[in-house]
N, CA, C and O atoms as a CHARMM CRD file, in Angstrom:
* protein
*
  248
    1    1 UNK  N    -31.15500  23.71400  49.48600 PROA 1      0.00000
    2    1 UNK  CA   -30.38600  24.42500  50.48300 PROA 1      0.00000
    3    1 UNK  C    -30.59700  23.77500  51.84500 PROA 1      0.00000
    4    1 UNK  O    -31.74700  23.35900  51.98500 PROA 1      0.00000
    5    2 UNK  N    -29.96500  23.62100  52.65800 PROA 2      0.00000
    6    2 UNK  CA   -29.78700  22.99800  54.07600 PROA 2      0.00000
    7    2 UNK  C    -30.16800  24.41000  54.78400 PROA 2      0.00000
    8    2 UNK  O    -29.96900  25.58200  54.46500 PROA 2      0.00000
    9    3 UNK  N    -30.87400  23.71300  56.00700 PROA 3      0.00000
   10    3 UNK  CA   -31.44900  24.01300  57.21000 PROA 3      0.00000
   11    3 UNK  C    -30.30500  25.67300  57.65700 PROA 3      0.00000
   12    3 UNK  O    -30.71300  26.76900  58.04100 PROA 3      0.00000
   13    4 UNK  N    -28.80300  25.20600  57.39100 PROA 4      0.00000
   14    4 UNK  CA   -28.51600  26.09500  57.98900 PROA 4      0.00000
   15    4 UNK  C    -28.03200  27.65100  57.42300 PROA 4      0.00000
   16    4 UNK  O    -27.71500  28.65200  58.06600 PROA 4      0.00000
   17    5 UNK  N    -28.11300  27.41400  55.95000 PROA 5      0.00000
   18    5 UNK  CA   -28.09300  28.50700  55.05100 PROA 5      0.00000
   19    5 UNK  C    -29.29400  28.96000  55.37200 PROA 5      0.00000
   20    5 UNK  O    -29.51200  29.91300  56.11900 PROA 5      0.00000
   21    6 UNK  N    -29.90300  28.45200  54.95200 PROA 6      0.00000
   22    6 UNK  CA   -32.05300  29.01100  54.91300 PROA 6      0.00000
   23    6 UNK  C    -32.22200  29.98500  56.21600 PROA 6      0.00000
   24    6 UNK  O    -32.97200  30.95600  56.31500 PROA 6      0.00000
   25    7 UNK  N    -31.21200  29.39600  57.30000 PROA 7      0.00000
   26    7 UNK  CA   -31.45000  30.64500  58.70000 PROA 7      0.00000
   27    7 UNK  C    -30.35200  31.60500  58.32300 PROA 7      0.00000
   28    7 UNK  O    -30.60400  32.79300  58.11800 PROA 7      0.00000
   29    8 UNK  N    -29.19500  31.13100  58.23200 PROA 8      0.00000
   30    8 UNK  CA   -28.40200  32.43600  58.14400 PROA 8      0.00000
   31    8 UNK  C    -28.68200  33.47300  57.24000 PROA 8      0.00000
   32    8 UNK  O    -28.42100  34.64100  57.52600 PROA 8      0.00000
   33    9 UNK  N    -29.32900  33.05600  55.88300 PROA 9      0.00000
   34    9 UNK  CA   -29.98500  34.02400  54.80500 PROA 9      0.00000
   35    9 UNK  C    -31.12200  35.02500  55.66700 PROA 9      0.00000
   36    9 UNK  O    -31.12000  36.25600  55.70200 PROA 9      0.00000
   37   10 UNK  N    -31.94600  34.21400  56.24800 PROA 10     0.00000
   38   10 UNK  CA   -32.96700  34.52700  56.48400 PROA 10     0.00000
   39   10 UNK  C    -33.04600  35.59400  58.36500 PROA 10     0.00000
   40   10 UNK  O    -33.86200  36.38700  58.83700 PROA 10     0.00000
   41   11 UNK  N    -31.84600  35.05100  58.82400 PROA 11     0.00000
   42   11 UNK  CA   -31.38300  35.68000  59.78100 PROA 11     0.00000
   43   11 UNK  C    -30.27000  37.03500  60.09500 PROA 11     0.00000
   44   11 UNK  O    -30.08200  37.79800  61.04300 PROA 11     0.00000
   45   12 UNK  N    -29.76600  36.87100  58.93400 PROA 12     0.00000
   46   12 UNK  CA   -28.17600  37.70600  58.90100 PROA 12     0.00000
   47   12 UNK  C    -28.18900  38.09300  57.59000 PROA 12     0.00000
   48   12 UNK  O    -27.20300  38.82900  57.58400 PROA 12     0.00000
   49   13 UNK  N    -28.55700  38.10700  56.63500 PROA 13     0.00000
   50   13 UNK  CA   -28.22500  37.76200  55.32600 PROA 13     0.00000
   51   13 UNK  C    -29.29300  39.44300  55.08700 PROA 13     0.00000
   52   13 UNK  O    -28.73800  40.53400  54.95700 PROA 13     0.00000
   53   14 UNK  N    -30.98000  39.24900  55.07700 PROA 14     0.00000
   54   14 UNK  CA   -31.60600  39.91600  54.45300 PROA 14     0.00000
   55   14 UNK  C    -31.41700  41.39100  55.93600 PROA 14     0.00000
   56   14 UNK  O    -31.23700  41.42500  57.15400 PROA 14     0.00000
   57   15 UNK  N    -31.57300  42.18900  55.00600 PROA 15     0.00000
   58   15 UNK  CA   -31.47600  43.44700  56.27000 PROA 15     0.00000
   59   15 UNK  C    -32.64600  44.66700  56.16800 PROA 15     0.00000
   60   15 UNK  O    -32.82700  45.75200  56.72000 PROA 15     0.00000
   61   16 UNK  N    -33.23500  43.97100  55.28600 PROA 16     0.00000
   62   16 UNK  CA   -34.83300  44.99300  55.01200 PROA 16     0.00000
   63   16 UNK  C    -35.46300  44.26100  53.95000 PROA 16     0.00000
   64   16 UNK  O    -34.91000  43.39500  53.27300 PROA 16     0.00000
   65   17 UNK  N    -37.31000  44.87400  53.77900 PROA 17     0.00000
   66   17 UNK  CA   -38.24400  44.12900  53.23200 PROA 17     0.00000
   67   17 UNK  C    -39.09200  45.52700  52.49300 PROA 17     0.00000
   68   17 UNK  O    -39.36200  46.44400  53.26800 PROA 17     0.00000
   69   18 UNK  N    -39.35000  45.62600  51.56100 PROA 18     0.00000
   70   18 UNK  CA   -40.29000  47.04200  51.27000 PROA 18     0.00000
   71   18 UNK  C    -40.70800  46.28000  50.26100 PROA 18     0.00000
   72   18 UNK  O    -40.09900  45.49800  49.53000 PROA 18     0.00000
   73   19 UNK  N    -42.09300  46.68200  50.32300 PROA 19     0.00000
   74   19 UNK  CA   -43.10100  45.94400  49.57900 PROA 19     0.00000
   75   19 UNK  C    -43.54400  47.44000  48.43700 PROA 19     0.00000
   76   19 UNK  O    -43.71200  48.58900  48.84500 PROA 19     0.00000
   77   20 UNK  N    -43.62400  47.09600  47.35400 PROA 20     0.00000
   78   20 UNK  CA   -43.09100  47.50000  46.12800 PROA 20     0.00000
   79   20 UNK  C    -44.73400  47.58700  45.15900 PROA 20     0.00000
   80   20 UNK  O    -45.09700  48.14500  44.12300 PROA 20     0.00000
   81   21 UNK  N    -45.39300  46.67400  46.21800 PROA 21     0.00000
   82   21 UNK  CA   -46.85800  46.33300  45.36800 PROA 21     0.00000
   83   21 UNK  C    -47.75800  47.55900  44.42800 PROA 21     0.00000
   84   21 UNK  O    -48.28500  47.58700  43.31600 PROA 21     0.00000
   85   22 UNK  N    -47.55300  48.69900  45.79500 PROA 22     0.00000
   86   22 UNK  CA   -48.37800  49.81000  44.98300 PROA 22     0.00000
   87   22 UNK  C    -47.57300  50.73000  43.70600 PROA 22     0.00000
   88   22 UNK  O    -48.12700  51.40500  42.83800 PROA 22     0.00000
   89   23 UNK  N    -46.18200  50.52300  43.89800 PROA 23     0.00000
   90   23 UNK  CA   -45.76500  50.90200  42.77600 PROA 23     0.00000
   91   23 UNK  C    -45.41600  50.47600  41.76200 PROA 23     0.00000
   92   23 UNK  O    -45.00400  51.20500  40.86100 PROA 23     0.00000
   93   24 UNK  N    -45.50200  49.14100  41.66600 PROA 24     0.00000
   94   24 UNK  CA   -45.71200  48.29500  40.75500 PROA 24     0.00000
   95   24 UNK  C    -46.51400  47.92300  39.79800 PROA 24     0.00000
   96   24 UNK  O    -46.26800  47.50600  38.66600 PROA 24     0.00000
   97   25 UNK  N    -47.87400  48.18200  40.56000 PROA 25     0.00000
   98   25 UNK  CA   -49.18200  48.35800  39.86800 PROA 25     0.00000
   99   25 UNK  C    -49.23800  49.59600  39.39800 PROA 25     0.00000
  100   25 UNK  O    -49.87200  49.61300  38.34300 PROA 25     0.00000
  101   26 UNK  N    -48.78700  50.81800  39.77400 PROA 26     0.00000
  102   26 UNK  CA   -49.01800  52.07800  38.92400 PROA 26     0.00000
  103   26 UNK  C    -48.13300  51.75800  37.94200 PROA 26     0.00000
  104   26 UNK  O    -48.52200  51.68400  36.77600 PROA 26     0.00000
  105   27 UNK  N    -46.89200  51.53700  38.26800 PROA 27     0.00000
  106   27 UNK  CA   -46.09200  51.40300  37.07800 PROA 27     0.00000
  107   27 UNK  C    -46.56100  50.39400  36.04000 PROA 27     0.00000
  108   27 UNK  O    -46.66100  50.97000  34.95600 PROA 27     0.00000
  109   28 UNK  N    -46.90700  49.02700  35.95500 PROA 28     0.00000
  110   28 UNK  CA   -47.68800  48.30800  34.88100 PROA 28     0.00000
  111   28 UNK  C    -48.77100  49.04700  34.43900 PROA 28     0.00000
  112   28 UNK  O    -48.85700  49.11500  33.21200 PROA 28     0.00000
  113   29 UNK  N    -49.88000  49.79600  35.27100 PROA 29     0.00000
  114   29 UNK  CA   -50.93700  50.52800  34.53900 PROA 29     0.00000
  115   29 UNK  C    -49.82700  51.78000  33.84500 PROA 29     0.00000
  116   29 UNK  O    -50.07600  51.91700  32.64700 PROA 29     0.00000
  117   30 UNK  N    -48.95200  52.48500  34.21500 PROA 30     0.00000
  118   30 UNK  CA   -48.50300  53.49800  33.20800 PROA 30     0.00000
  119   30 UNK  C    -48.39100  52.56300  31.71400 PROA 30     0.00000
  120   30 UNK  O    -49.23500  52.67500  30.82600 PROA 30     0.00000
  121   31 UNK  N    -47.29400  51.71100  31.63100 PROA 31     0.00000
  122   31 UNK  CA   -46.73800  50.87100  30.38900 PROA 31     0.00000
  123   31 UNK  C    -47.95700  50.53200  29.83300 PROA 31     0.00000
  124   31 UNK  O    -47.79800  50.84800  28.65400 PROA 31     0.00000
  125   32 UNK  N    -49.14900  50.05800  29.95000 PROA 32     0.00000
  126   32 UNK  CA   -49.91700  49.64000  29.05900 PROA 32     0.00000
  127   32 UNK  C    -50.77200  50.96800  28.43300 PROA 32     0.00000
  128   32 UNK  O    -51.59900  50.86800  27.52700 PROA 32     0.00000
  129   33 UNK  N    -50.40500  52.19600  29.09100 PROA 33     0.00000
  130   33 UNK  CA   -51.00500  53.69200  28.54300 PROA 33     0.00000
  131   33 UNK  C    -50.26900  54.02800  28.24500 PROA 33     0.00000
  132   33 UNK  O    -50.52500  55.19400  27.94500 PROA 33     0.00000
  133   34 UNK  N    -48.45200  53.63900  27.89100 PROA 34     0.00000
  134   34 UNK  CA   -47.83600  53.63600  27.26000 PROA 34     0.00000
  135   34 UNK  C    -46.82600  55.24300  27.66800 PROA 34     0.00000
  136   34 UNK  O    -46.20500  55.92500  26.85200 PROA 34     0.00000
  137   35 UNK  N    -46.95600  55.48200  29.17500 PROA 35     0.00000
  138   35 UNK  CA   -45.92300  55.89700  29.34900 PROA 35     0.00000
  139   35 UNK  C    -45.03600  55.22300  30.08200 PROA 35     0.00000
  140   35 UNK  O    -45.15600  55.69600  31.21200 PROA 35     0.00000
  141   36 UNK  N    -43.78600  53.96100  30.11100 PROA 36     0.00000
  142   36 UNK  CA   -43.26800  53.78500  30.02300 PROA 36     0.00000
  143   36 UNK  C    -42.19900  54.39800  31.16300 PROA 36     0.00000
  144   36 UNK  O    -42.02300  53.95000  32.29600 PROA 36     0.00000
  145   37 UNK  N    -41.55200  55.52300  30.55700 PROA 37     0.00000
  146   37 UNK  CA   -40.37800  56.07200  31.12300 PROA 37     0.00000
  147   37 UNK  C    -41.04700  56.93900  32.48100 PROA 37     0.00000
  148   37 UNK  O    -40.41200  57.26600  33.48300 PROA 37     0.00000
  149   38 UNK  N    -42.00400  57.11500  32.30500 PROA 38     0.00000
  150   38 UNK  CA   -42.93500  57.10000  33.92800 PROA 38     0.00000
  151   38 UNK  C    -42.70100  55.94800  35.02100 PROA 38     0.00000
  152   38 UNK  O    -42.10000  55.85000  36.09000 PROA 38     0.00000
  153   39 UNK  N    -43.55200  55.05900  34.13400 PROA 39     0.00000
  154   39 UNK  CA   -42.96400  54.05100  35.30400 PROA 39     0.00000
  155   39 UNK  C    -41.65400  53.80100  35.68300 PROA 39     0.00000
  156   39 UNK  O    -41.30400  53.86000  36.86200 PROA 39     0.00000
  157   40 UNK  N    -40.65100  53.43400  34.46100 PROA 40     0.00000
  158   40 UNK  CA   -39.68400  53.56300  35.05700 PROA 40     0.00000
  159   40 UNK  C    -38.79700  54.46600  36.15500 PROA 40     0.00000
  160   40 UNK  O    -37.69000  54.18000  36.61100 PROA 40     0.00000
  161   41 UNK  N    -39.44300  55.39100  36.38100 PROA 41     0.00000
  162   41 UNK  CA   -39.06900  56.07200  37.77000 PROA 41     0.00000
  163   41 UNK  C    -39.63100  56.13200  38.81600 PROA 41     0.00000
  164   41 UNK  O    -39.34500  56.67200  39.88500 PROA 41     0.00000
  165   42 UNK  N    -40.94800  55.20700  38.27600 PROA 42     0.00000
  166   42 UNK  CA   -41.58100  54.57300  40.17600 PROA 42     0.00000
  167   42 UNK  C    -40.84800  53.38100  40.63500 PROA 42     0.00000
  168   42 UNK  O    -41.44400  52.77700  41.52600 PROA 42     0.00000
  169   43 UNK  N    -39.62400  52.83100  40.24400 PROA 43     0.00000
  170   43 UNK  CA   -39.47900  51.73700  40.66500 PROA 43     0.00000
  171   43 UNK  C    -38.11300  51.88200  40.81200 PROA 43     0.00000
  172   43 UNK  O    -37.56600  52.65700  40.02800 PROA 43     0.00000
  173   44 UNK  N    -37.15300  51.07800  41.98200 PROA 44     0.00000
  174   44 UNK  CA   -36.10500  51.27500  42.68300 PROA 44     0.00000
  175   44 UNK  C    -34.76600  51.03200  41.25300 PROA 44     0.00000
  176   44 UNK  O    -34.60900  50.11800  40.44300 PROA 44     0.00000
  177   45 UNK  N    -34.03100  52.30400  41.48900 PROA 45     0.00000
  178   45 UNK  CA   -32.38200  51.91600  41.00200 PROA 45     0.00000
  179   45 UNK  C    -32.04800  50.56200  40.52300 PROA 45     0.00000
  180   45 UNK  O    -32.47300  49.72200  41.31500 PROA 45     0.00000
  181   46 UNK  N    -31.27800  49.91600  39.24400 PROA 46     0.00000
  182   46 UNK  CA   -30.51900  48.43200  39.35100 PROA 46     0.00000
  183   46 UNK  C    -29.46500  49.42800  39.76400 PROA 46     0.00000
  184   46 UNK  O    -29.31400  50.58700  39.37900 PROA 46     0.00000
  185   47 UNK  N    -28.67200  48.62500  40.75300 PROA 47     0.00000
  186   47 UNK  CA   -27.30800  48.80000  40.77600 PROA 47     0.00000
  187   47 UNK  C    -26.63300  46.95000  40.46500 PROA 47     0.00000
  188   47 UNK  O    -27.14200  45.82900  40.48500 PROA 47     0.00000
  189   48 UNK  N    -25.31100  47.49300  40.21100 PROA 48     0.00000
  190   48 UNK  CA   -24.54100  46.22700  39.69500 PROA 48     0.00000
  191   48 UNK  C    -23.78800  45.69200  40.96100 PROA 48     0.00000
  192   48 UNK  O    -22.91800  46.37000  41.50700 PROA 48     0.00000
  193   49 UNK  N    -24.07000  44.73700  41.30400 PROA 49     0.00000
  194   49 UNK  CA   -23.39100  43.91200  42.72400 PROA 49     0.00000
  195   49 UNK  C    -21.75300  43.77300  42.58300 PROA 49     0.00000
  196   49 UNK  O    -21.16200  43.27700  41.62300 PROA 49     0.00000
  197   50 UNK  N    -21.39300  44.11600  43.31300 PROA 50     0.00000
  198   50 UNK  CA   -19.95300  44.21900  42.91000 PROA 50     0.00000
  199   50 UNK  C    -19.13400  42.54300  43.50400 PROA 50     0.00000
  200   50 UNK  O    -19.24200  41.99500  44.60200 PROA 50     0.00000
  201   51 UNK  N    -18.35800  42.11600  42.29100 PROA 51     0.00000
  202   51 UNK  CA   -17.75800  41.00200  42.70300 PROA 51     0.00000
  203   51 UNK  C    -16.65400  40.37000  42.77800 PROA 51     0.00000
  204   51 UNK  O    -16.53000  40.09600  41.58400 PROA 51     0.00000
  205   52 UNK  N    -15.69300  39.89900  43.30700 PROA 52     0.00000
  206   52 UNK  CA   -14.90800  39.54700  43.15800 PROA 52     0.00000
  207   52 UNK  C    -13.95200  38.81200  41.49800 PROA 52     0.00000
  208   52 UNK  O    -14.41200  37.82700  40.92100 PROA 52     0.00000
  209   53 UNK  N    -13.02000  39.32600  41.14300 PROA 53     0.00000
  210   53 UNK  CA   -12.46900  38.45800  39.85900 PROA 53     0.00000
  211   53 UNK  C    -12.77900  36.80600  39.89900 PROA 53     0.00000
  212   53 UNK  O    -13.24800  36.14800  38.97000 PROA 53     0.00000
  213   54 UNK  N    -12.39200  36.32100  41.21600 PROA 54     0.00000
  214   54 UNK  CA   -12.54600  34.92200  40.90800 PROA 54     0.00000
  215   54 UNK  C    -14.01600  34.21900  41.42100 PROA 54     0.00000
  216   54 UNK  O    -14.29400  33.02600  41.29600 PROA 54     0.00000
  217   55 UNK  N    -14.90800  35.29600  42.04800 PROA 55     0.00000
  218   55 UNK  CA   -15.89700  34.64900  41.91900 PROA 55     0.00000
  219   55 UNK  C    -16.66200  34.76200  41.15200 PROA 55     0.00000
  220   55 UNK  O    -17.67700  34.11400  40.89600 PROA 55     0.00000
  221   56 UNK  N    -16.11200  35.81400  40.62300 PROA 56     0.00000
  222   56 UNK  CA   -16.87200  36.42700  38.70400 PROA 56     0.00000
  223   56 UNK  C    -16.69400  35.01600  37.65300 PROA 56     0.00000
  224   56 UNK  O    -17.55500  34.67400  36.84200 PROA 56     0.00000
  225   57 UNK  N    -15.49600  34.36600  37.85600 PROA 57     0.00000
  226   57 UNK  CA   -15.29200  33.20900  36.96700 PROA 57     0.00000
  227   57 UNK  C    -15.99500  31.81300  37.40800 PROA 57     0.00000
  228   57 UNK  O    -16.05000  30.68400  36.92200 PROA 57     0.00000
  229   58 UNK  N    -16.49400  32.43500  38.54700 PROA 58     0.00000
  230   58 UNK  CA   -16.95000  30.94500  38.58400 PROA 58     0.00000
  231   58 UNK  C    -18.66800  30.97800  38.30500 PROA 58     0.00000
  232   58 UNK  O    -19.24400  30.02500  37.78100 PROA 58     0.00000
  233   59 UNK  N    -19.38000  32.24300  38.74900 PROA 59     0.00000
  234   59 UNK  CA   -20.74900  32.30700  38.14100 PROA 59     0.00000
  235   59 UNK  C    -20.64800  32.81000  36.43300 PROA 59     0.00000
  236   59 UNK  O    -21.69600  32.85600  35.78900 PROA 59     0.00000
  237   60 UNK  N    -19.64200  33.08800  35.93100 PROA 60     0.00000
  238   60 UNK  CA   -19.94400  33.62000  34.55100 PROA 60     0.00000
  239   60 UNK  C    -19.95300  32.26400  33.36000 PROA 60     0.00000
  240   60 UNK  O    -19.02800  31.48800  33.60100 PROA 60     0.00000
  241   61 UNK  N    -20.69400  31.90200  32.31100 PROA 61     0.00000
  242   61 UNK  CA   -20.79500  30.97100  31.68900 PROA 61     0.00000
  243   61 UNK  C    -19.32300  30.81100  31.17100 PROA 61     0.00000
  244   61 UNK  O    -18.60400  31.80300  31.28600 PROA 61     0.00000
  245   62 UNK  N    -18.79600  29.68500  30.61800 PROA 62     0.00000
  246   62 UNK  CA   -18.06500  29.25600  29.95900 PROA 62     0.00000
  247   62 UNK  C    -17.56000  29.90600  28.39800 PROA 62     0.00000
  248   62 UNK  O    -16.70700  29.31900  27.73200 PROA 62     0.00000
């Protein structure tokens, strides 16, 4: 990546930072005691990025 993506990402691009560490670690210690669907509700929503048709064709494999 060039100099001037790397700032605009890093300038304009990201719009918050939350550090995830402590719930991350509870959540891996739940899964290995094997509750699971615990952790899965210490840890943030997937949502699906919404995208354009034709830029859908150009990241989607062949």
């Amino acid at each position: 990546m060039g100099r001037h993506l790397i700032r605009t990402f890093a300038e304009e691009w990201v719009v918050g930072l939350t550090d995830l560490t402590p719930q991350v670690r509870k959540a891996a210690a739940l899964v290995r005691n094997g509750c699971a669907p615990q952790a899965q509700r210490l840890l943030p929503a997937e949502r699906v990025y919404p995208v354009s048709r034709s830029l859908e064709s150009h990241l989607s494999p062949v």
